[in-house]
C-alpha positions in Angstrom: 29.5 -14.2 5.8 33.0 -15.4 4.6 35.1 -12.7 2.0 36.2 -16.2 0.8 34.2 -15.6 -2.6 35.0 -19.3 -4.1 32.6 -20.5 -0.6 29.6 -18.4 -1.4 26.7 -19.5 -5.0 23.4 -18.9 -5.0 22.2 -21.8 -3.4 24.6 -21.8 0.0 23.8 -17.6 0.4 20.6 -18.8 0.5 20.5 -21.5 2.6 22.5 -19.3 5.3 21.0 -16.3 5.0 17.3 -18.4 5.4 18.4 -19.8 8.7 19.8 -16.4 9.7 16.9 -14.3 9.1 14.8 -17.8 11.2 17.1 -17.0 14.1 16.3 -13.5 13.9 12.5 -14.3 13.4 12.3 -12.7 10.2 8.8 -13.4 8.6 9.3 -15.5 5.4 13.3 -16.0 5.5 13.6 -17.7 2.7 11.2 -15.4 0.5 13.5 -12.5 2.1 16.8 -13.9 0.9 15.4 -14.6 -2.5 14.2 -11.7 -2.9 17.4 -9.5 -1.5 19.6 -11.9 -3.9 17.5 -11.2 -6.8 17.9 -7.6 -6.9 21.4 -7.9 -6.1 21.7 -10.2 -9.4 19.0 -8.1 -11.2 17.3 -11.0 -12.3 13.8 -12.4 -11.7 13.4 -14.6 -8.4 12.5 -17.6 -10.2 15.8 -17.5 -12.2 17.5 -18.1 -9.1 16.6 -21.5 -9.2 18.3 -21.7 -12.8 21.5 -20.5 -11.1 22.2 -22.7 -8.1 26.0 -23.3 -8.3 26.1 -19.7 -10.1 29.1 -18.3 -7.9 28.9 -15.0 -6.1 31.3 -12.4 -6.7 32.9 -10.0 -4.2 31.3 -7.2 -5.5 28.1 -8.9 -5.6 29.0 -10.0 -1.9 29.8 -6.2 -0.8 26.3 -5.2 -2.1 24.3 -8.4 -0.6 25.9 -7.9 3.2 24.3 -5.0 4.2 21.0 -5.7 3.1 20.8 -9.0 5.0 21.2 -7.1 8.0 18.8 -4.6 7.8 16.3 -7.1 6.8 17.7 -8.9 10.1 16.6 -6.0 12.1 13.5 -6.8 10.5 13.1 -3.5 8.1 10.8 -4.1 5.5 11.8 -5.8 2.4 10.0 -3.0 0.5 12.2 -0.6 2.2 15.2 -2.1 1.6 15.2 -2.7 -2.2 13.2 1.0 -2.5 9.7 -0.1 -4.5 6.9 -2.6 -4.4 4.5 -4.1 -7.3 1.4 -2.9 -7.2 -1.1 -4.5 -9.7 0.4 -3.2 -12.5 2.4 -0.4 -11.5 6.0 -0.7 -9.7 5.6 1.9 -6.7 8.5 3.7 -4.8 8.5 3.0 -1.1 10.2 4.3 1.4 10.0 5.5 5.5 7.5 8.2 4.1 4.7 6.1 3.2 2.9 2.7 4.5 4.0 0.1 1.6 0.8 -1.1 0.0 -0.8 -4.1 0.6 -2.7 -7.1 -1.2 -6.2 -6.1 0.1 -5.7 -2.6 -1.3 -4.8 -4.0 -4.6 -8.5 -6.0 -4.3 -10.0 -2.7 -3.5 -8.6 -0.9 -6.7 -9.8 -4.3 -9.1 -13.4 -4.0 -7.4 -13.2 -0.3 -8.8 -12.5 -1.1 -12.0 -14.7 -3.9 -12.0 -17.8 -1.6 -11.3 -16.4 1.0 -13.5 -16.2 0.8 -17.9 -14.2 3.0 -19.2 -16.4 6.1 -19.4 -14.4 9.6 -18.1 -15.3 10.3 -14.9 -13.7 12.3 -11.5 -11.9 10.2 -8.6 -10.6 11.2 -5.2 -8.2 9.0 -3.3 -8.3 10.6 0.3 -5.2 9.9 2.2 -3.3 8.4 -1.1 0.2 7.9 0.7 2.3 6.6 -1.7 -0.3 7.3 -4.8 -0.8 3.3 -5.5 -4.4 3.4 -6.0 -4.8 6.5 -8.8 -1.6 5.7 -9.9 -2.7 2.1 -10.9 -6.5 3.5 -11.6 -5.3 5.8 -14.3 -2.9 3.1 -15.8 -6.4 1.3 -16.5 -8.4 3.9 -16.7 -6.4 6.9 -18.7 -9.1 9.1 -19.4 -10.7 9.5 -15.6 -9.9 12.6 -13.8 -8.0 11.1 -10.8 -7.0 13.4 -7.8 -5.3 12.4 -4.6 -5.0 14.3 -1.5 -2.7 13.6 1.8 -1.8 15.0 5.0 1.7 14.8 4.6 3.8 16.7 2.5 6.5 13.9 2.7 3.7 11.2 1.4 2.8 13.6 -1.2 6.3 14.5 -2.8 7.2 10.4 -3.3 3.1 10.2 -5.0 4.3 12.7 -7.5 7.3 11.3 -8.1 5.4 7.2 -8.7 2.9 9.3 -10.8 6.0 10.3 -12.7 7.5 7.2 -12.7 4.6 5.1 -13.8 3.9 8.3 -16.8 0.4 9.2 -15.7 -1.1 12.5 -14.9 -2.7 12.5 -11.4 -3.3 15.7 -9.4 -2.1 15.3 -5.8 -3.0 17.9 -3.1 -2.3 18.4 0.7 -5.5 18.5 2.7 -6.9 17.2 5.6 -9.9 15.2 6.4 -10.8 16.7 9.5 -10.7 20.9 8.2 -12.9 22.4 5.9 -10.1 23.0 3.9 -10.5 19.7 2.1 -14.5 20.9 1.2 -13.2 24.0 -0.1 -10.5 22.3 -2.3 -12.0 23.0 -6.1 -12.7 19.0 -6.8 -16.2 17.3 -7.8 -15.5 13.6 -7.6 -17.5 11.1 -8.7 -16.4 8.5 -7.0 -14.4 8.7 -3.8 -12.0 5.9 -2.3 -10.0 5.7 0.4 -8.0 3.4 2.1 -7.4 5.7 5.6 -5.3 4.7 9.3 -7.8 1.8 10.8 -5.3 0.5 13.3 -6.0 1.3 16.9 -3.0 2.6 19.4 -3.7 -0.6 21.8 -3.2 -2.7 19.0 0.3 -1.6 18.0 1.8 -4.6 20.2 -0.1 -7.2 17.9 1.7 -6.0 14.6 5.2 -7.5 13.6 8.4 -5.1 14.1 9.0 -4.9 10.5 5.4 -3.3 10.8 5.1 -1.2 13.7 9.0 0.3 13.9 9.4 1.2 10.1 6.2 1.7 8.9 4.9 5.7 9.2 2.6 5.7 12.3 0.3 8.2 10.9 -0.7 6.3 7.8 -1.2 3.2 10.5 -3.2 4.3 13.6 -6.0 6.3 14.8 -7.3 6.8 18.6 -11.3 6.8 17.0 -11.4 4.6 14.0 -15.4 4.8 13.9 -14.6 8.8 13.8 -12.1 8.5 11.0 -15.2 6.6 8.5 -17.7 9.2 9.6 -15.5 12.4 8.6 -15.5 10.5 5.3 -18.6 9.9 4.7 -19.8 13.2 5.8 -16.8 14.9 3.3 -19.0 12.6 0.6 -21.9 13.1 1.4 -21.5 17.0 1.0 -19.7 16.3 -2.2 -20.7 13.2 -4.5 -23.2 13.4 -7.0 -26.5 11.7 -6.5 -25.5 7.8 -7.7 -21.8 8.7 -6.6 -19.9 6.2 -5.1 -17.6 5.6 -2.1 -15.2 2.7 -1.8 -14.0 2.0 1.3 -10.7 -0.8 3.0 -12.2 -1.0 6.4 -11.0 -2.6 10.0 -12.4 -6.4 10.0 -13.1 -6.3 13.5 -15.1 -2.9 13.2 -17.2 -3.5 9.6 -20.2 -3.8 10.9 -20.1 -0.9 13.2 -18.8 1.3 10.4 -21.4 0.3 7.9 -24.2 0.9 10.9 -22.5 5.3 10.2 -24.2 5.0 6.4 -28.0 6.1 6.8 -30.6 4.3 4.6 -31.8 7.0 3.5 -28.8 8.7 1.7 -26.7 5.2 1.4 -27.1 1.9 -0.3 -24.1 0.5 1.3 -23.0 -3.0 1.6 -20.0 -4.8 3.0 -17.3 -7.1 0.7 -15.0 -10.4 1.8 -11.2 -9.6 1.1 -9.7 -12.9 -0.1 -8.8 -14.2 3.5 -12.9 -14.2 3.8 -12.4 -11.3 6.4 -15.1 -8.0 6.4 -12.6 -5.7 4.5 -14.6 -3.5 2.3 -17.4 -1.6 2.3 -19.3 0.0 -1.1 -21.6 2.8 -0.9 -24.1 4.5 -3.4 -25.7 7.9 -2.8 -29.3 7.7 -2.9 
């Protein structure tokens, strides 16, 4: 980039910048630049397109250049700018927590869509960032909603969304695979969870803004059909009879995973994500 500021507008940063991220094989350059210019501007991405010849200053310049690279070294746009939509909440993101993603946004509407308004008690086990109470309770104000994590890091940026977004959501620090969880003083009703489905050997298949920025833990387990069961068996020993658990599942391993719910205890079923792929499953106690 020129310091020449009478070479640089809206529409010739984003031209360059679009075919520098494409040589750097940055997913969706031109979305990336937009997005990176529109912050810098503080105006909407659409606007951009109002504001072609709009000149950029050096100052605006200054704060543009390093952003460009650290999106060409593929770091997540999320990252970069410091927060995400989600539904209707703006969440905080950063190196602590896996930035949410669309299908976990269609797993919070199929929640709300099988639940009025009518108080009631939610867990979110492994909540990361808090999206999922966090935009629960902005639809739903008078549910009880509690979130729990391994990871104190994860857990300190969930309060501070739940802050962000004004809405009152106890988060606590447990783990799925201790009793400590079971002895945690919390009766949900309903039970979500969105937990790591990735497996190790797949790391290789995910893109670099994915596998070298995003939190590992949050991302991968080495036994994802052992990962389900501990969930299920946490519900089982704590919904109510007609409780519910919703669950964001591995496509390739939906089946296998609904095969862990017994018929006896479980009316489960499995749901299409919008990319038609096996991403859900929903559960009933018997």
């Amino acid at each position: 980039m020129s310091s020449k500021v009478e070479e640089w507008t809206v529409l010739s940063m984003m031209e360059w910048a679009t075919d520098y991220f494409k040589k750097n094989d940055i997913p969706d350059p031109r979305h990336s630049i937009e997005w990176l210019l529109a912050e810098t501007l503080g105006i909407k991405r659409l606007n951009l397109y109002l504001k072609y010849d709009r000149p950029l200053s050096e100052g605006e310049l200054n704060e543009l250049r390093p952003l460009v690279k650290r999106r060409a070294r593929h770091e997540p746009l999320q990252y970069i700018v410091g927060f995400t939509d989600f539904l209707n909440a703006r969440i905080s993101v950063d190196e602590r927590v896996l930035i949410p993603r669309i299908e976990t946004e269609q797993l919070v509407e199929i929640v709300l869509d099988n639940h009025d308004t009518n108080a009631l008690t939610l867990l979110d086990i492994g909540t990361g960032s808090g999206c999922i109470p966090i935009a629960l309770k902005m639809e739903r104000p008078n549910w009880n909603i509690h979130g729990v994590d391994i990871s104190d890091e994860a857990l300190s940026l969930a309060k501070e969304n739940a802050a962000q977004n004004e809405v009152d959501i106890h988060f606590f620090k447990g783990d799925l695979f201790s009793s400590e969880l079971l002895d945690h003083n919390t009766t949900p009703e309903v039970i979500i969870s969105n937990p790591p489905y990735v497996r190790p050997d797949e790391e290789e298949l995910l893109e670099p803004q994915v596998k070298d920025f995003e939190p590992h833990q949050a991302l991968f387990t080495d036994d994802i059909l052992n990962m389900y069961q501990q969930i299920i068996s946490f519900s089982e020993q704590t919904l109510p009879e007609n409780g519910h658990l919703y669950l964001e599942l591995h496509e390739h391993y939906a089946e296998n995973i609904l095969q862990l719910f017994e018929q006896n205890t479980w009316q489960s079923r499995l749901k299409e994500d919008y990319d038609n792929k096996q991403r859900f499953l929903i559960a009933k106690r018997r």
